[in-house]
N, C-alpha and C positions, 0 to 999 in steps of 0.2 A: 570754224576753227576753235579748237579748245586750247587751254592756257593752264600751265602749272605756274607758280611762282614759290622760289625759294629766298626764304627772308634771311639775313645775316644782321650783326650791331650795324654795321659800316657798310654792305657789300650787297646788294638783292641784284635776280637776275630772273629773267620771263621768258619762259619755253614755246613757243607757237609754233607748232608742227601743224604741215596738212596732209593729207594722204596717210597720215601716218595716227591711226586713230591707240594706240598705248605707249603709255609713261606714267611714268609715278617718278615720286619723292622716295630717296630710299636711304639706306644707312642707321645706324644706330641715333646718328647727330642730325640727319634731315638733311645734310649739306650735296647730294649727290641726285643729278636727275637719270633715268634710266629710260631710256628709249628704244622702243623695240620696232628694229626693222624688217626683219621678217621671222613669222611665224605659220607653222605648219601645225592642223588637229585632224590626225587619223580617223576621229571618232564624231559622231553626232551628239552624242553625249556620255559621259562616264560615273560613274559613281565613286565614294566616298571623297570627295572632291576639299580643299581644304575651306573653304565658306560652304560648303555642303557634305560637313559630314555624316557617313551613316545612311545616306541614301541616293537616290539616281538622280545625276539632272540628263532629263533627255534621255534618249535610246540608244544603249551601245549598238550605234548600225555602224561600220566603215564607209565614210568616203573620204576615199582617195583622189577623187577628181574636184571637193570641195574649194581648193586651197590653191595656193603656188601657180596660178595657172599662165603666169603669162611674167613679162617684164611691170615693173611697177617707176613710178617716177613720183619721187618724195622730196622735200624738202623741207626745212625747218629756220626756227630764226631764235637767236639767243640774245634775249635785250636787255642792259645792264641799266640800274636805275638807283636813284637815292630814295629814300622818303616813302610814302605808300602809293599800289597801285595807280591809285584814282589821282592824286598832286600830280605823278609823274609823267599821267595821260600816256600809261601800257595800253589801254583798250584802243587809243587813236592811233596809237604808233603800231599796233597789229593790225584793225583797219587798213592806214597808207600800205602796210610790208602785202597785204591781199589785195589791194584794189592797183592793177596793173592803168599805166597811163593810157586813156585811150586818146588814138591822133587819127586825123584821116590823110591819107597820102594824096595830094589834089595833082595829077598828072596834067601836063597841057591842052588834052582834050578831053569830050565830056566820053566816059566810056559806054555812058547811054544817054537815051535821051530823055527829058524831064521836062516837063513845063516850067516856065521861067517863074520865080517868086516875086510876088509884088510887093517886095521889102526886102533891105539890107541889113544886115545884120555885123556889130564891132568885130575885129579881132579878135577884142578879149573883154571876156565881162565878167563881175562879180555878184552875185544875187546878196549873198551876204557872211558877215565871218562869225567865227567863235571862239572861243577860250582853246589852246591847242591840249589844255588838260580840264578834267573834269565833268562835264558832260557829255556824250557823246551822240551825234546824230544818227539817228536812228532809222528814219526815214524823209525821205522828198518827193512828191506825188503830186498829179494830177487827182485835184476832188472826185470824185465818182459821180457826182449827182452833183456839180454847180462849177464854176471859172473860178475856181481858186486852187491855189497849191498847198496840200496837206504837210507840216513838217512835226515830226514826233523827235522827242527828246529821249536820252535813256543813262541813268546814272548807271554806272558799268559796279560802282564797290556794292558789294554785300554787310556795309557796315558804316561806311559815311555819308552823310549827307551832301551836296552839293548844289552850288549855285548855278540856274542858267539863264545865258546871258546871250544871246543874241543881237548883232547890230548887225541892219537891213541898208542895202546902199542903193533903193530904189524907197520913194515913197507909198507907206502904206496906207490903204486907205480902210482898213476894216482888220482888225485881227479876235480872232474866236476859239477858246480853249474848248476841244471835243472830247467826246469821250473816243475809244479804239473803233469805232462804226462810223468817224465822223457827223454825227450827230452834235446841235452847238449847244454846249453847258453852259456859258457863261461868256457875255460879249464887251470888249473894249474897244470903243472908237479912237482913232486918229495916234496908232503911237507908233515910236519905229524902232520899237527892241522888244525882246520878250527877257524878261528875270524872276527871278523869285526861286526859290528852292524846290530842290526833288528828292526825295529820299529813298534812301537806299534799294534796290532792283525796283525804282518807279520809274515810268517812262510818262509824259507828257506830249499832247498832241493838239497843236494849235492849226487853226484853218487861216488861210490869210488869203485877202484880197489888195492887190496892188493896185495904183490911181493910176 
């Protein structure tokens, strides 16, 4: 999903279309988004083009059977905010608007059959929370190569730095700051948060082992 944001003194607002891959900021004042729902190109490619003038992009070939070929189903989301991006946690709030709830529908019989588990499992559990602005998680994983769960961090602003801040509601017994191959850089026993700062499009990736 991509993201336009239009700033105002008082008023900012965050465009997150899916399916719908153009939009720009437009107007003389910058105060207007434009969003294109459907487009149609006769051509494979054309010349003197306005970011291409004076020469060809592509080969004038027609297709007409390129384009338009069927129904489309788009949707969009218009998020009003104070402050910047990153304070207001627009990247979390696009996030939740893509990530549909998922439930499982548990009917009165088993619809197949499965071998019984030899453990119960809560209603509801919490692995751990975060700040609803500011950093945003980026991944949750099973390690590749050992029993632990990989979780990467990722500062969404191109311009602030931010704090992350992790509390764990299960005891940890081992946590390990990796580099993106999981591999462990640097190791701290016994703690049950992760913090310290990220800066700007850095992402951070810790390995954790639970007691």
């Amino acid at each position: 999903m991509a993201e336009a944001f239009l700033a105002e003194v008082f008023h900012r607002e965050s465009l997150g279309p899916t399916a719908l891959r153009e939009f720009e900021v437009i107007g003389e004042e910058k105060k207007t988004f434009a969003l294109t729902l459907l487009r149609g190109v006769g051509l494979l490619g054309k010349e003197d083009l306005l970011l291409r003038p004076g020469r060809p992009s592509g080969i004038k070939l027609p297709v007409p059977d390129s384009q338009m070929r069927g129904a489309l189903h788009c949707r969009f989301s218009l998020f009003s905010y104070s402050g910047t991006p990153l304070n207001a946690g627009v990247a979390q709030q696009a996030r939740a608007w893509l990530t549909p709830v998922q439930c499982y529908n548990k009917i009165p019989w088993d619809a197949m059959k499965l071998n019984k588990a030899g453990f119960t499992v809560p209603d509801s559990y919490s692995l751990l929370s975060m700040s609803p602005v500011g950093c945003q998680l980026s991944a949750l994983k099973k390690a590749e190569d050992r029993d632990e769960l990989i979780l990467r961090l990722f500062n969404p602003s191109d311009t602030l730095s931010c704090e992350a801040l992790v509390a764990f509601n299960h005891p940890v017994a081992r946590c390990c700051e990796t580099r993106m191959d999981e591999s462990i850089e640097t190791e701290r026993q016994e703690i049950d948060a992760i913090n310290g700062g990220v800066l700007p499009g850095q992402s951070r990736t810790f390995s954790l082992k639970f007691a």
